[in-house]
C-alpha positions as CSV (number, residue, x, y, z in Angstrom):
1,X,0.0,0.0,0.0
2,X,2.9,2.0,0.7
3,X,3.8,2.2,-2.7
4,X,0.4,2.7,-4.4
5,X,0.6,5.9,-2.3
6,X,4.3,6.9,-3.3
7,X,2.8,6.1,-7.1
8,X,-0.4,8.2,-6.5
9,X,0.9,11.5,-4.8
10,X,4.2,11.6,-7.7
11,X,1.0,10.7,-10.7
12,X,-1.0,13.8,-9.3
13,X,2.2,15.6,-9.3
14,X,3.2,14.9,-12.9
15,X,-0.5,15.3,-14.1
16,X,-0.4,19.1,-12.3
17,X,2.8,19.8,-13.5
18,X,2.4,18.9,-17.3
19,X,-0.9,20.5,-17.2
20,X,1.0,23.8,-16.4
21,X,3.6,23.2,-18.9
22,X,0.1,23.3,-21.1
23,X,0.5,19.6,-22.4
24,X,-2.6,17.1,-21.8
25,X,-0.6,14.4,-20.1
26,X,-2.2,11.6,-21.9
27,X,-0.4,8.8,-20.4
28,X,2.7,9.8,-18.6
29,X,1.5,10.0,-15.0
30,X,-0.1,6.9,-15.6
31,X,2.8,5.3,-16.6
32,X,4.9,6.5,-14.0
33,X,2.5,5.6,-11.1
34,X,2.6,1.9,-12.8
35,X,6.7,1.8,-12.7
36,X,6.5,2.7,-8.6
37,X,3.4,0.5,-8.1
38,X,2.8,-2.5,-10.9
39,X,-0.9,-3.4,-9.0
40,X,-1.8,0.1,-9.6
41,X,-5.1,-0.1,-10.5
42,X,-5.9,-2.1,-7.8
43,X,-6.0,0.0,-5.6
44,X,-6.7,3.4,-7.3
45,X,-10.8,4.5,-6.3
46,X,-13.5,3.8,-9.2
47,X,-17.0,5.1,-10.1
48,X,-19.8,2.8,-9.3
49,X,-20.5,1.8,-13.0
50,X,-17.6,0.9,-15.2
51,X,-18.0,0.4,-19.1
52,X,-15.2,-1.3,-21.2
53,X,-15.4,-1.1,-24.9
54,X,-12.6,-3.0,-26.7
55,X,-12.8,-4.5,-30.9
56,X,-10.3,-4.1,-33.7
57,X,-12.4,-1.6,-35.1
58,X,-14.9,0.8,-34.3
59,X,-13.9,0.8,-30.7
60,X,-13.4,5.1,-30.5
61,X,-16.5,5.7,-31.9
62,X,-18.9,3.6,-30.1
63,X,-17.0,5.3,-26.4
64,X,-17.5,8.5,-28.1
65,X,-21.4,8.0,-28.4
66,X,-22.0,6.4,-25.4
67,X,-20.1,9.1,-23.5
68,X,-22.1,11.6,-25.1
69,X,-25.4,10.2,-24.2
70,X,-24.8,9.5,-20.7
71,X,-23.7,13.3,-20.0
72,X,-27.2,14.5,-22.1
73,X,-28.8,12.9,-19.0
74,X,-26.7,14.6,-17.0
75,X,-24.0,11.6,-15.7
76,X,-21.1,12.6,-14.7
77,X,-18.7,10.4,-17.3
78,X,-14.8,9.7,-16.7
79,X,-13.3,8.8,-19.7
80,X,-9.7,8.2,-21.4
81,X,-10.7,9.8,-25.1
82,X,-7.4,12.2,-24.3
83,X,-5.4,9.5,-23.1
84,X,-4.2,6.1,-24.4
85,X,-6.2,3.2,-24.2
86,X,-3.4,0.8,-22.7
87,X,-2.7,0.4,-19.1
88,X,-0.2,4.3,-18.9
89,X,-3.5,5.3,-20.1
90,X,-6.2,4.3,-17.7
91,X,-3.9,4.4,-14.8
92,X,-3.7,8.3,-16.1
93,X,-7.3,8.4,-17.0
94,X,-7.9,7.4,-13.0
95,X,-5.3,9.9,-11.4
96,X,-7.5,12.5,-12.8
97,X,-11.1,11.1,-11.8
98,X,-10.3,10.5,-8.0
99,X,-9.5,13.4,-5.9
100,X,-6.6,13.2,-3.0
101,X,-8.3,11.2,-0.6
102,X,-8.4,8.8,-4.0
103,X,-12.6,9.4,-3.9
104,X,-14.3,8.9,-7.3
105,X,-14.9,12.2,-8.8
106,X,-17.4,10.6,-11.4
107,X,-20.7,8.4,-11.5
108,X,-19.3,6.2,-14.4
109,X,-16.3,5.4,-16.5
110,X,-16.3,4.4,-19.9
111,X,-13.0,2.9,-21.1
112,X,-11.6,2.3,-25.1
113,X,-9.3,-0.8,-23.7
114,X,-6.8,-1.7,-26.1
115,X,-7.3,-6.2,-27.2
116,X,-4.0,-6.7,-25.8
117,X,-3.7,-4.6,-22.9
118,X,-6.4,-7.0,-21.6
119,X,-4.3,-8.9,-18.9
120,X,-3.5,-5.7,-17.6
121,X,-6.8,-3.8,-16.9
122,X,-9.1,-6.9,-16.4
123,X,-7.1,-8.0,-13.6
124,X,-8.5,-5.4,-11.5
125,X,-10.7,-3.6,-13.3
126,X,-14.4,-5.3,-13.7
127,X,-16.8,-3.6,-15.9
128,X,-20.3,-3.5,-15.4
129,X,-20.9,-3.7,-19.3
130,X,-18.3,-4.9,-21.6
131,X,-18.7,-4.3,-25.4
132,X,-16.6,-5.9,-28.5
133,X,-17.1,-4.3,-31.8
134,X,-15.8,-7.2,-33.3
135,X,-11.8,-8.9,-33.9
136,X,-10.2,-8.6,-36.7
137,X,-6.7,-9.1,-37.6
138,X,-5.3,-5.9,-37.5
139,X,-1.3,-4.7,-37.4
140,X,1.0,-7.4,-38.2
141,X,3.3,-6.3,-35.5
142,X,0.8,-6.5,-33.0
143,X,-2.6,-8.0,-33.5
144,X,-2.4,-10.0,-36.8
145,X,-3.5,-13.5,-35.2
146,X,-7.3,-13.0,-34.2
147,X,-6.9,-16.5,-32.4
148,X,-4.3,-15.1,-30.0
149,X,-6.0,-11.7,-29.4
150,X,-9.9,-13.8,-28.5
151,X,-7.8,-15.5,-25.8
152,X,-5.9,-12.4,-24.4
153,X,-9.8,-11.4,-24.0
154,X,-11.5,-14.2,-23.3
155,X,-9.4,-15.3,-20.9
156,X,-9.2,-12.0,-18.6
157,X,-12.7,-11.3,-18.6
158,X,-14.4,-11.3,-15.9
159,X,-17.4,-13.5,-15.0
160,X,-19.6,-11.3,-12.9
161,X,-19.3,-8.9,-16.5
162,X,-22.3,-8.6,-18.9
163,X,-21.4,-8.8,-22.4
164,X,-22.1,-7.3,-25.3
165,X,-20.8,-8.5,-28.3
166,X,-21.2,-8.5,-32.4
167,X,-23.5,-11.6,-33.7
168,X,-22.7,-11.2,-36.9
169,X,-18.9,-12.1,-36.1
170,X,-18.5,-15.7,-35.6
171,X,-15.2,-14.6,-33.6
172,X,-15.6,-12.1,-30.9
173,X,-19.5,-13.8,-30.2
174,X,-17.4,-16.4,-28.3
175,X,-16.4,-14.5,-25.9
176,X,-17.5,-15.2,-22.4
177,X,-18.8,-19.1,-23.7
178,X,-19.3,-21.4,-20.7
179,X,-18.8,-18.4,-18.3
180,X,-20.0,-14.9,-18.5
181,X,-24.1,-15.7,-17.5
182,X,-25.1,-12.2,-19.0
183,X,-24.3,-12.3,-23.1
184,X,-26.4,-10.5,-25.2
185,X,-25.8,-9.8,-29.0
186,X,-26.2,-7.0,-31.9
187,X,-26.1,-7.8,-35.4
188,X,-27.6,-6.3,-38.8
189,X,-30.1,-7.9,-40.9
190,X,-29.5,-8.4,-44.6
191,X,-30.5,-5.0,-45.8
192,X,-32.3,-3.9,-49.4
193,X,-29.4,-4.6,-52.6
194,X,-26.8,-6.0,-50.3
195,X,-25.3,-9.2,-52.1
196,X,-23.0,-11.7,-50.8
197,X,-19.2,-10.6,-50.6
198,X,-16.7,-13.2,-51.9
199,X,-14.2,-11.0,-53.1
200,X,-12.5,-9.9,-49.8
201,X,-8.9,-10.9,-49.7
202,X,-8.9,-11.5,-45.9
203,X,-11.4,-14.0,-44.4
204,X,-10.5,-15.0,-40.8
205,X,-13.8,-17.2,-40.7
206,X,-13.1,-19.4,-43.2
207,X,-12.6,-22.7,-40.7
208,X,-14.5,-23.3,-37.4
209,X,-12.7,-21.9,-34.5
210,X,-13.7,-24.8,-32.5
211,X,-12.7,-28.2,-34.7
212,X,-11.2,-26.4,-37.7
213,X,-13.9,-27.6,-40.1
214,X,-15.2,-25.4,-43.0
215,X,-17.5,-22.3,-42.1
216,X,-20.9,-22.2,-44.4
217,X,-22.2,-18.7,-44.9
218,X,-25.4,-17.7,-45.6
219,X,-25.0,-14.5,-46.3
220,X,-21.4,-13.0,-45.9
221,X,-21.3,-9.1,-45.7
222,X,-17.8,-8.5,-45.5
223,X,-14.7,-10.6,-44.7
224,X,-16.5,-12.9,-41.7
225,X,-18.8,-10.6,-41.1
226,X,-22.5,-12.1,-41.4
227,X,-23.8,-15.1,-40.6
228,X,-22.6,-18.5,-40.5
229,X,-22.9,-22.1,-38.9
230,X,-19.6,-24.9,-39.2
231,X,-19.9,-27.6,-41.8
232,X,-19.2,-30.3,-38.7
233,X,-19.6,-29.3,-35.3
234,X,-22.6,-26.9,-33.6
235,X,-21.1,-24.1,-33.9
236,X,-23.6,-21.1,-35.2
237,X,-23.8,-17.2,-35.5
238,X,-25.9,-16.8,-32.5
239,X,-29.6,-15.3,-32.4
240,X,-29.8,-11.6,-32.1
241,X,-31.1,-9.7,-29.4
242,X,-30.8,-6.5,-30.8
243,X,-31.1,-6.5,-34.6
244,X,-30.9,-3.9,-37.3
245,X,-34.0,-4.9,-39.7
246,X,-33.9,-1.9,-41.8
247,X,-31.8,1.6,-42.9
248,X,-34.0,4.6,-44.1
249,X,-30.9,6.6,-45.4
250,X,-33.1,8.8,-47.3
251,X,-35.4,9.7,-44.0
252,X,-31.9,8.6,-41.9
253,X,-33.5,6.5,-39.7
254,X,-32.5,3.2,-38.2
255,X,-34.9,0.6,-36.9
256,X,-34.0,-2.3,-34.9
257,X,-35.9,-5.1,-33.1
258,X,-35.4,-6.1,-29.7
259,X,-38.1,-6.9,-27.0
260,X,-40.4,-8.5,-28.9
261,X,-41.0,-4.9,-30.9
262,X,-39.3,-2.8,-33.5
263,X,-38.1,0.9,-32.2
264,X,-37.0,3.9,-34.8
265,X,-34.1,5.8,-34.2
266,X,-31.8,8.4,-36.2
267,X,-29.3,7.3,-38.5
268,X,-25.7,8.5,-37.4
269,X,-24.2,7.6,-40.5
270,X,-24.3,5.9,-44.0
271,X,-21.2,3.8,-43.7
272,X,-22.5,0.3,-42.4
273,X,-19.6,-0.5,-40.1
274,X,-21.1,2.3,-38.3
275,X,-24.7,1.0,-38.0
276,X,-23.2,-1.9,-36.1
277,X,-21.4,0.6,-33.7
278,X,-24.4,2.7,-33.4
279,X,-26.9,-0.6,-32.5
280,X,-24.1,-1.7,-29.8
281,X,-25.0,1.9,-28.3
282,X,-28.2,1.0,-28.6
283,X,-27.8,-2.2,-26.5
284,X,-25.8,-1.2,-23.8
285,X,-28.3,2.0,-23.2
286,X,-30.7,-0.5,-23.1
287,X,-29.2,-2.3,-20.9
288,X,-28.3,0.5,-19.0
289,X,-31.3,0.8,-18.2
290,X,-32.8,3.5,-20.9
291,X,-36.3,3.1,-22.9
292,X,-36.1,3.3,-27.0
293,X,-37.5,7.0,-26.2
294,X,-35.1,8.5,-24.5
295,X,-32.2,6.6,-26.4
296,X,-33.5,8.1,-29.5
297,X,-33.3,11.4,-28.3
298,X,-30.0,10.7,-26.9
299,X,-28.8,9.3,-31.1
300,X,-30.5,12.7,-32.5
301,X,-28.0,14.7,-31.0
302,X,-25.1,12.4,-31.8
303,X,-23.0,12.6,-34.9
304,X,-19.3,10.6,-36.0
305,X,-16.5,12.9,-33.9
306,X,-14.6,15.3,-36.2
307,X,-11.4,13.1,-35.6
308,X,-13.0,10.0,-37.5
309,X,-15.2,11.8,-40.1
310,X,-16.0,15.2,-41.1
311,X,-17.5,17.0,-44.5
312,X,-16.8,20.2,-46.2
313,X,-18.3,21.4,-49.6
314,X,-15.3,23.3,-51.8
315,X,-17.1,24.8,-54.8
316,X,-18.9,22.0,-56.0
317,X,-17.6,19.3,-54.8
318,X,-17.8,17.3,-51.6
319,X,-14.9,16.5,-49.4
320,X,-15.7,14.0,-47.4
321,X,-13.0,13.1,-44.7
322,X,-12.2,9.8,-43.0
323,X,-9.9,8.7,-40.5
324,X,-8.3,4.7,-40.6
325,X,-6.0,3.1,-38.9
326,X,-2.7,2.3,-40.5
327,X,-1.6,-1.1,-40.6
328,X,-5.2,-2.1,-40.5
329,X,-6.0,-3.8,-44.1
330,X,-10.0,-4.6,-42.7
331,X,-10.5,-0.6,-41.9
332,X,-8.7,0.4,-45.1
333,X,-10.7,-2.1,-47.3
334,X,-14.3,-0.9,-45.6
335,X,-13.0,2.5,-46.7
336,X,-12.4,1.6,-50.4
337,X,-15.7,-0.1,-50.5
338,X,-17.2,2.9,-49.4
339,X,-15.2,4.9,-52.2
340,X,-16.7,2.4,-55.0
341,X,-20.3,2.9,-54.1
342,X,-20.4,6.8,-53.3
343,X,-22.5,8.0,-56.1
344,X,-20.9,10.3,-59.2
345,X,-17.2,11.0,-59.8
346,X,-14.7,10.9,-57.4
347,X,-10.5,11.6,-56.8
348,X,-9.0,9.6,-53.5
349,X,-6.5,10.8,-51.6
350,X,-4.6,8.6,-49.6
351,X,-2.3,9.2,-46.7
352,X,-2.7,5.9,-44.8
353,X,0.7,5.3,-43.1
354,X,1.9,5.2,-39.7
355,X,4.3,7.7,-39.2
356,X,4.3,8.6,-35.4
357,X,6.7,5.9,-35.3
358,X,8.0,6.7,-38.7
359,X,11.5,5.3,-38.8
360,X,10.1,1.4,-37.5
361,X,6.4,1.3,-38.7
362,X,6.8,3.0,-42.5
363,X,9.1,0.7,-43.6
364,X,6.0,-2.0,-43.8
365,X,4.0,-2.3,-46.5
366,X,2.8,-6.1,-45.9
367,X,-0.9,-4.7,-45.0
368,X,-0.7,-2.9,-48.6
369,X,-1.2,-6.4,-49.8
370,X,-4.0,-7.5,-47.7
371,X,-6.5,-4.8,-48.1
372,X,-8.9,-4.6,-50.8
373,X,-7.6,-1.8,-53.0
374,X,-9.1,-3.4,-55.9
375,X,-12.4,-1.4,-55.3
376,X,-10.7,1.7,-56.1
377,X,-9.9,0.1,-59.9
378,X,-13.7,2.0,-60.9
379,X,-14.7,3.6,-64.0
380,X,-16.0,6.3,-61.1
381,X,-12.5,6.7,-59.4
382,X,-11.2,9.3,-61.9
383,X,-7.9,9.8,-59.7
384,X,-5.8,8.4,-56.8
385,X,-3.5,10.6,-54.7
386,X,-1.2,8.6,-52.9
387,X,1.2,11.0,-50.6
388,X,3.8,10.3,-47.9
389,X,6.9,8.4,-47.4
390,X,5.9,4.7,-49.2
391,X,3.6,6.4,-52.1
392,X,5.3,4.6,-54.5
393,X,4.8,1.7,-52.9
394,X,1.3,2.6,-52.8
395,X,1.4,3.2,-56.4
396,X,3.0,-0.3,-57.2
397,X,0.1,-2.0,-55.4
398,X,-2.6,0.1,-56.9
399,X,-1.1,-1.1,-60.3
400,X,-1.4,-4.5,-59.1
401,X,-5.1,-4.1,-58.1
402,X,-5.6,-2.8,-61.5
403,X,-5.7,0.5,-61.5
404,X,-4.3,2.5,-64.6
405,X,-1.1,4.2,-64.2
406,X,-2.6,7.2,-65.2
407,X,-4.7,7.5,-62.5
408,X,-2.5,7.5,-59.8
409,X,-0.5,10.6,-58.8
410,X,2.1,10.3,-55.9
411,X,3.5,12.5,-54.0
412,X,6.6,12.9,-51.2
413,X,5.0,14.5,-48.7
414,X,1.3,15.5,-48.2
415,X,1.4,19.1,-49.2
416,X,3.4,18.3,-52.7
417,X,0.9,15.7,-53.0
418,X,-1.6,18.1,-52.5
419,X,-0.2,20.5,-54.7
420,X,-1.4,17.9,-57.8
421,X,-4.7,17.7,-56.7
422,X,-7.5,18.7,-59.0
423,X,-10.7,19.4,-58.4
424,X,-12.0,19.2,-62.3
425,X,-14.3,16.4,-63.5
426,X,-15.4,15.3,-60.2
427,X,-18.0,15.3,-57.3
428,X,-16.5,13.9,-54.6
429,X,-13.3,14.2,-52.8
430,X,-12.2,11.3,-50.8
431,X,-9.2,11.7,-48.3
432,X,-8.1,8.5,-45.9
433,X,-5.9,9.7,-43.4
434,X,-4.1,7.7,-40.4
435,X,-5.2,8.6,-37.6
436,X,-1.6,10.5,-36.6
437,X,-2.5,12.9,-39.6
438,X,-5.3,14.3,-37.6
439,X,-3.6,17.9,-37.3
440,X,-1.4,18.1,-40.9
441,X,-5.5,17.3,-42.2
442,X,-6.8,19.9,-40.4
443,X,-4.0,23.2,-40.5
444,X,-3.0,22.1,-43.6
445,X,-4.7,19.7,-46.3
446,X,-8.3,21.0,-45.4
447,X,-7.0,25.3,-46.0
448,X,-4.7,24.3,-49.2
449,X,-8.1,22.2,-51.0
450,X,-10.0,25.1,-49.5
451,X,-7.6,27.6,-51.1
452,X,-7.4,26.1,-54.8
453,X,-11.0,25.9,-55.3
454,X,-11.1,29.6,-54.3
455,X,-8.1,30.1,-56.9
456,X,-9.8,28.3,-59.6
457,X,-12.4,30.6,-59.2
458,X,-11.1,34.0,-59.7
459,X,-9.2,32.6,-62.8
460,X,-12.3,31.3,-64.1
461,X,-10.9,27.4,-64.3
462,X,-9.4,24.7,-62.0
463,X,-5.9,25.4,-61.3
464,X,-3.0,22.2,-60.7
């Protein structure tokens, strides 16, 4: 106990003294408190209602909405959006929501956990509600085995924890089999026009995770997303408790079924991996103890953070913005889907890699290979911007999906890259940015596109 104290007097220190310094210290305090004191979190106080949110994808956004419709209702909501979401960030994120007695500041705590730092926070940290998005594989550094990252979780969870989990993913609906008693599931019904992917390159659900036998889709909507039962054993996608049955994007409403009766709510967003994230909300409010009511008046003043996805109009033509992970091939491949089926003509700009830990992480390109870049080879993709430090490696796989040289550009940095942008011909532009390119998108990209459509103007014509 001694040395939780020691750890927790220096972590308020640091946190106070970075603070003056005017940085956010994200993780530092944190990180320093977990040197002195390894059980940390142990003994560090806790609000009374504790929500974890963990998934390969998705897992920012979902935290972001459920955080923002607990405080409508006036809940005082600790959460670790400024911080990491590995254990220097939580033990961070806790320094700050106790006072110096080590009293809970806060009513409830919702938590983006990180798949592997599972071992750490689980240990002595049980939430209330626990929420996967799904498991994919996902940096091949880190996370590229979904196997080994289902046991990291499955095998730290705890019992007494009610789960909420994806049923359309044969994966992450395992978790908590034969232990949690609570499970409940979310899932999206086959919606109007949607076909049967086979074309994904990655398919983690192609064998039984249980005997190894083949997996028999009915209806596959992406990689082994959909549902499924295994050629051999038992093993099925299991029945939905909360279930998307149909999208109004023209009146952008949702409607899902659970209870024995269908409830309406506003639609967040077009992109379907966000559906899923906004019917987990929907279950855990639910859960939470909310009526379809008051949750929909919770989703109606909810939109997709600026950091994930934001829109400008530039002259004519739509700039839509969206943030994905590098090293990610699923999140990139969603993306290009998403470019394919946008309506009219459209440029892409690309600016996918890593490079907070540019001198280790850029020098990959494996992932390049595993996400589906072949929906951008489309008679509606009139260009393809590829900018940073491995565009023409970019380029080289682009060329392998198809694409025609002369639609790529490339460029060494962003803003040479974005020097060759044009703005002629098309409707929509596209830009895919890592989510460490946050700030250059903002103070930079976003003014420069802003600037040449302004250009174009007062010369009467698009300018290169």
């Amino acid at each position: 106990m001694f040395r939780f104290l020691i750890a927790f007097l220096l972590g308020k220190l640091a946190k106070a003294a970075l603070k003056l310094m005017g940085r956010r210290a994200t993780h530092f305090p944190g990180k320093l408190a977990v040197k002195i004191c390894p059980d940390f979190l142990r003994y560090v106080g806790k609000p009374g209602k504790i929500i974890c949110v963990t998934g390969t994808n998705g897992k920012t956004s979902t935290c972001n909405m459920i955080e923002d419709a607990l405080r409508q209702d006036g809940v005082k909501v600790l959460d670790n959006s400024y911080g990491s979401n590995t254990l220097a960030g939580i033990s961070a994120t806790l320094i700050d929501g106790v006072n110096l007695f080590n009293k809970p500041k806060y009513e409830t705590m919702v938590l983006e956990v990180d798949e592997r730092s599972s071992l750490h926070i689980y240990k002595y940290i049980t939430p209330d509600y626990f929420i996967c998005t799904n498991l994919f594989r996902d940096s091949l550094m880190r996370n590229a085995h979904t196997e080994y990252i289902f046991k990291m979780i499955n095998d730290y969870l705890p019992a007494e924890s009610t789960l909420i989990l994806n049923g359309d993913d044969i994966i992450s609906s395992r978790l908590g089999e034969g232990k949690n008693k609570n499970r409940v599931f979310f899932s999206v019904d086959k919606l109007p026009g949607e076909e049967t992917e086979n074309t994904n390159i990655i398919n983690d659900g192609r064998t039984c995770p249980v005997c190894g036998a083949k997996m028999i889709y009915t209806f596959k909507r992406y990689h082994h997303i959909g549902q499924a039962h295994c050629s051999h054993c038992s093993l099925e996608s299991p029945a939905s408790d909360y279930e998307v049955t149909t999208a109004d994007y023209k009146n952008r409403t949702v409607t899902v079924r659970y209870h024995g009766a269908e409830h309406s709510f506003p639609l967040i967003s077009d992109t379907i991996f966000n559906i899923y994230n906004e019917v987990a909300v929907v279950a855990l409010l639910t859960e939470y103890g909310y009526d379809d009511q008051k949750i929909a008046a919770f989703l109606g003043k909810l939109h997709i953070t600026a950091t994930r996805y934001s829109e400008m109009k530039v002259g004519d033509v739509n700039v839509i913005c969206t943030m994905l992970k590098g090293f990610n091939p699923i999140a990139c491949s969603r993306n290009c889907h998403t470019a394919k089926i946008t309506k009219g003509k459209k440029a892409v700009f690309l600016m996918v890699d890593d490079t907070n830990h540019e001198r280790e992480d850029c020098e990959n390109v494996a992932w390049y290979y595993e996400a589906d870049l072949e929906y951008l080879n489309d008679d509606s993709i009139v260009r393809i911007y590829a900018a940073g430090p491995r565009a023409d490696d970019m380029k080289y796989r682009l060329l392998l999906a198809g694409v025609p040289e002369e639609k790529i550009i490339t460029g060494k940095n962003e803003m040479d890259t974005v020097s060759k942008v044009s703005l002629d011909g098309i409707d929509t532009l596209m830009i895919f940015f890592d989510m460490f390119r946050f700030d250059i998108l903002e103070k930079q990209i976003k003014p420069a596109i802003a600037k040449k459509s302004a250009a174009a103007g007062q010369n009467g014509g698009e300018t290169a």
